[in-house]
C-alpha positions as CSV (number, residue, x, y, z in Angstrom):
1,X,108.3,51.0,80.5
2,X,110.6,47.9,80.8
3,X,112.3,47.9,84.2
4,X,115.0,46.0,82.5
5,X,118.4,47.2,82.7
6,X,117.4,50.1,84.4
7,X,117.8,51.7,87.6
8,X,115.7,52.3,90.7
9,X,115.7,53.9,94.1
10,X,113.7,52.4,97.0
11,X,113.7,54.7,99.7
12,X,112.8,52.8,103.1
13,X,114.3,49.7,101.5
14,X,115.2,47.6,103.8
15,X,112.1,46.4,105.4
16,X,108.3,45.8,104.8
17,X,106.9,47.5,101.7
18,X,109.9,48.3,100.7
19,X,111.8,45.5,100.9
20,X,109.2,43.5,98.5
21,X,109.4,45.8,96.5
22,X,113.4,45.9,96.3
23,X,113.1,42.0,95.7
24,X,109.9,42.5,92.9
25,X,112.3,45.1,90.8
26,X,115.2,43.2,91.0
27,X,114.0,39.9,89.4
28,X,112.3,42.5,86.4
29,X,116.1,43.4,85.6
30,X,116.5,46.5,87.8
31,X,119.6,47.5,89.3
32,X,118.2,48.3,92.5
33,X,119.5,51.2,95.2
34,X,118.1,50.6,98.5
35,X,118.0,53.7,100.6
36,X,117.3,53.3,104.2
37,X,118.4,54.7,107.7
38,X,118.7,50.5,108.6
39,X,122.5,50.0,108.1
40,X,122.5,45.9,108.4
41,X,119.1,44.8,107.0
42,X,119.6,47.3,103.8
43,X,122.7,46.1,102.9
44,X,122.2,42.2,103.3
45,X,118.9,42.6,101.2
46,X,121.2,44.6,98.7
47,X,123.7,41.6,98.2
48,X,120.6,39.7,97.9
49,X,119.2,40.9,95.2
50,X,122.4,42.1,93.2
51,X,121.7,45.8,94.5
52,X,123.4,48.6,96.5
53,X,122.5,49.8,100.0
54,X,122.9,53.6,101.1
55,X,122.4,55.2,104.2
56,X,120.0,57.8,103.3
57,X,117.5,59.6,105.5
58,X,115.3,60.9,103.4
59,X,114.9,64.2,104.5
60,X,118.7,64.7,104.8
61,X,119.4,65.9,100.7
62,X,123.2,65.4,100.9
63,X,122.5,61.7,101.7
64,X,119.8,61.5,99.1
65,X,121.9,63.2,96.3
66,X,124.6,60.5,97.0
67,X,121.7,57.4,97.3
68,X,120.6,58.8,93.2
69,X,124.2,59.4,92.2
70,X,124.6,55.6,93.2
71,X,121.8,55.0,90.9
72,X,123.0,56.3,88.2
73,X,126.2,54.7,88.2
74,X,124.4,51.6,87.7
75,X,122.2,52.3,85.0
76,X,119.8,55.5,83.5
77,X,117.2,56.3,86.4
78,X,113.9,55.1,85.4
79,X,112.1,54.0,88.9
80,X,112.1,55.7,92.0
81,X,109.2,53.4,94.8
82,X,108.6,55.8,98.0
83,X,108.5,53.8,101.1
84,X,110.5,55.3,103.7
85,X,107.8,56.7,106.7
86,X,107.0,57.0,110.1
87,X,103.8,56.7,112.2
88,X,103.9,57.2,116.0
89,X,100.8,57.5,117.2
90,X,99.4,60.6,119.6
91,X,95.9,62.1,119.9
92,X,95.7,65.8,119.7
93,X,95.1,66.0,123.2
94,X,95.6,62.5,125.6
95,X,93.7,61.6,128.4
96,X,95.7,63.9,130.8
97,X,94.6,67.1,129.1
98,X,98.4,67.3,127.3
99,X,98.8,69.0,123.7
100,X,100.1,67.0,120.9
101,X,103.9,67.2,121.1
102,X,104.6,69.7,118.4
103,X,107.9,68.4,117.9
104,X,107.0,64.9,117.3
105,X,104.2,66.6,115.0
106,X,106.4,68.1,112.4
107,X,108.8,65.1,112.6
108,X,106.1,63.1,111.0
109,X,105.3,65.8,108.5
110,X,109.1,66.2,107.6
111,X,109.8,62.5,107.1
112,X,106.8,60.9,105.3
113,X,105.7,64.4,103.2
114,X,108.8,66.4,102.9
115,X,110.9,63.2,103.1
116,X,108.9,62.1,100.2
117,X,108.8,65.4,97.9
118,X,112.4,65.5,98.3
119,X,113.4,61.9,97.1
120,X,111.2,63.2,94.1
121,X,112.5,66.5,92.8
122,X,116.1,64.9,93.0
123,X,115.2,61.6,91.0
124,X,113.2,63.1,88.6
125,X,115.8,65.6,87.7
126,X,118.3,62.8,87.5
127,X,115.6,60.9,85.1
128,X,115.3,64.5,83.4
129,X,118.7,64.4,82.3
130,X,118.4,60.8,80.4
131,X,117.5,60.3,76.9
132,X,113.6,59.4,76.7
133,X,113.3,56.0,76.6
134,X,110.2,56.0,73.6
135,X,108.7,57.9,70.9
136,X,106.4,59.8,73.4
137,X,109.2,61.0,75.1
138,X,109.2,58.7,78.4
139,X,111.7,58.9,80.9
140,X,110.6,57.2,83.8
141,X,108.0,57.0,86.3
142,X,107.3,57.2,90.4
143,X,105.7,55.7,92.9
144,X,104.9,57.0,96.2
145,X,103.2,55.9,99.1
146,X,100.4,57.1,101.3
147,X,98.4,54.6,103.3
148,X,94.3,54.8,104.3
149,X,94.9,57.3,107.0
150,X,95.1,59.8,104.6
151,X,91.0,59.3,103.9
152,X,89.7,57.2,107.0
153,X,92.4,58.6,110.3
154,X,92.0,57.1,113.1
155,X,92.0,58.3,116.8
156,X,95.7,59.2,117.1
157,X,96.8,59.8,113.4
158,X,96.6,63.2,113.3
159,X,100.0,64.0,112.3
160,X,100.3,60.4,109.9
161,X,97.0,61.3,108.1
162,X,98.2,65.2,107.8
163,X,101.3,63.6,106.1
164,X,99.9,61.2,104.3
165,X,97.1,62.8,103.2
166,X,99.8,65.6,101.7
167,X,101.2,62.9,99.6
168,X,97.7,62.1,98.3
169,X,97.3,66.1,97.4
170,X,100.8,66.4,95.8
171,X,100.3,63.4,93.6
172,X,98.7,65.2,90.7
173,X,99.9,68.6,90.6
174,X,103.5,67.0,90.8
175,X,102.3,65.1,87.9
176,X,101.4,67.6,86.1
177,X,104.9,69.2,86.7
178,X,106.9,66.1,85.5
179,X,104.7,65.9,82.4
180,X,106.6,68.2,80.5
181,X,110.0,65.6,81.1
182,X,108.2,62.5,80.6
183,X,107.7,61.5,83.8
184,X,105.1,59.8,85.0
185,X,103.9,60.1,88.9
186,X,101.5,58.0,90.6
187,X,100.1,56.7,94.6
188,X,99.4,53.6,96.6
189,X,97.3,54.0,99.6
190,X,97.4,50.9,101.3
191,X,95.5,49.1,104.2
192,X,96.5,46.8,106.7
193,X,99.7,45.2,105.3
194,X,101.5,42.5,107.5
195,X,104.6,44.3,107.8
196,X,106.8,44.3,110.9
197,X,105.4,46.8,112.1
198,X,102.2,44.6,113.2
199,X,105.0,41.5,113.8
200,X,105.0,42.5,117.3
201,X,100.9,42.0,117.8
202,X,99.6,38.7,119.3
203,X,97.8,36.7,116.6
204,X,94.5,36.9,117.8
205,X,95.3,40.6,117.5
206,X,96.4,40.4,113.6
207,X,93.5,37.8,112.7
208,X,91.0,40.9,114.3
209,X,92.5,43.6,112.0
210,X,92.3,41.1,108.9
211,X,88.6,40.6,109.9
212,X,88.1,44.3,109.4
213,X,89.0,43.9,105.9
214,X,85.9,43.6,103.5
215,X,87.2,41.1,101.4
216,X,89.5,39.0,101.6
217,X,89.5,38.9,105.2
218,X,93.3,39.1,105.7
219,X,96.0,41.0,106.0
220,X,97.7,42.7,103.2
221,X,101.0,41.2,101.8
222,X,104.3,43.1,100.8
223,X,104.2,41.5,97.7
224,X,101.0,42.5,96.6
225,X,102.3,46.2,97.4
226,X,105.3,45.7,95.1
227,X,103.5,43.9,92.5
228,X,101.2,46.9,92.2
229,X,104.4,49.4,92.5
230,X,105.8,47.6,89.3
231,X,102.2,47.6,87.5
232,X,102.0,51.3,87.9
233,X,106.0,51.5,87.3
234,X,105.7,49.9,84.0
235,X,102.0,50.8,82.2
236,X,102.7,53.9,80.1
237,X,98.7,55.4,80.7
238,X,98.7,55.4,84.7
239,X,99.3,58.6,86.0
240,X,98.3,61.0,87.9
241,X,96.3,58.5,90.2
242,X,96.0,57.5,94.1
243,X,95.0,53.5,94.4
244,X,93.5,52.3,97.8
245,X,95.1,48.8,98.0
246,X,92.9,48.0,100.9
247,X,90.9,45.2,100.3
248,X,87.6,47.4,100.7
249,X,88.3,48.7,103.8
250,X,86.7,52.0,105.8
251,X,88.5,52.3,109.3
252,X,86.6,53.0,112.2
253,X,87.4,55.6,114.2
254,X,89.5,52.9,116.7
């Protein structure tokens, strides 16, 4: 699929993951939505990259409907990158004998699974809608993100791994529903990627984590993410499939 010309959503836009990516589509020709809850960040990296930004949680449907009606404004819908999430971590019961706040539990569950299911059954009946773009009737194609957790949780992942481990599970049966409209559905279960979200760690702590790695003994880059967002974006037989972008990792239990 040429990227070309095209639209594409990015939900969680506007940093890390997502933010390569944005960048990675846009210089392949996309017209690129960013849709994140980060008002400031999304919206400079939109006027960056020739894009738009919309304020979109993605479990909130009325602000998703307007982040794919934005879309396709700009161009037909071919693309839609799933990067919005959350991660706080909590063991099922700490050290003072407390329960897992169920609250915080399901908040999880809601943003990175149902948050992720629901940027998908929205773009993909806007891509629905277009013509196919080839002879096999192609309309466009999804990527969604799930992480290691979802095979090899850690103490205190409970609630990431549940929901990221959901994204794993949905990945083929959704698939499998999109089939029949020509659209093709695929995973990236990434490692330890030097996002912001490890900026805050002392150096000697982040040289540690990339020792874990099995090879290359580093740290994951964005732009490896979104280079392997595009690949699976763009080649016509991938689907269907979770990749471990990981660098041969298998976490330990801490």
């Amino acid at each position: 699929m040429d990227l070309n010309g095209v639209s594409a959503i990015v939900t969680g836009g506007a940093s890390g993951l997502g933010a390569a990516t944005a960048r990675r589509l846009a210089a392949a020709g996309a017209q690129v939505v960013i849709a994140d809850l980060q008002d400031g960040p999304g919206a400079e990296l939109a006027a960056e990259i020739g894009g738009e930004f919309a304020h979109a949680d993605v479990t909130d449907t009325g602000q998703l409907q307007e982040a794919v009606a934005r879309a396709v404004e700009r161009g037909p819908l071919r693309a839609l990158v799933n990067c919005a999430g959350i991660g706080p971590p909590a063991r099922t019961i700490d050290r003072e004998g407390n329960p897992h706040d169920l609250d915080a539990y399901r908040r999880v569950i809601e943003v990175n699974l149902v948050g992720t299911f629901n940027a998908i059954r929205l773009a993909a009946a806007a891509m629905a809608a277009t013509d196919p773009v080839d002879e096999h009737g192609s309309r466009g194609a999804i990527v969604n993100t799930a992480s290691v957790a979802a095979f090899d949780g850690q103490i205190g992942q409970a609630a990431y791994s549940s929901s990221k481990g959901g994204v794993v599970g949905m990945t083929l049966p959704v698939a499998r529903d999109l089939a029949a409209v020509g659209i093709r559905v695929n995973t990236i279960a990434p490692g330890i990627i030097d996002t912001p979200l490890l900026a805050g760690l002392p150096e000697a702590a982040r040289a540690s984590l990339g020792q874990q790695v099995l090879f290359p003994k580093r740290l994951g880059r964005p732009e490896e993410y979104a280079e392997l967002a595009c690949f699976l974006l763009t080649h016509d037989y991938m689907n269907g499939e979770t990749i471990r972008m990981d660098g041969g990792i298998r976490m330990a239990p801490k």
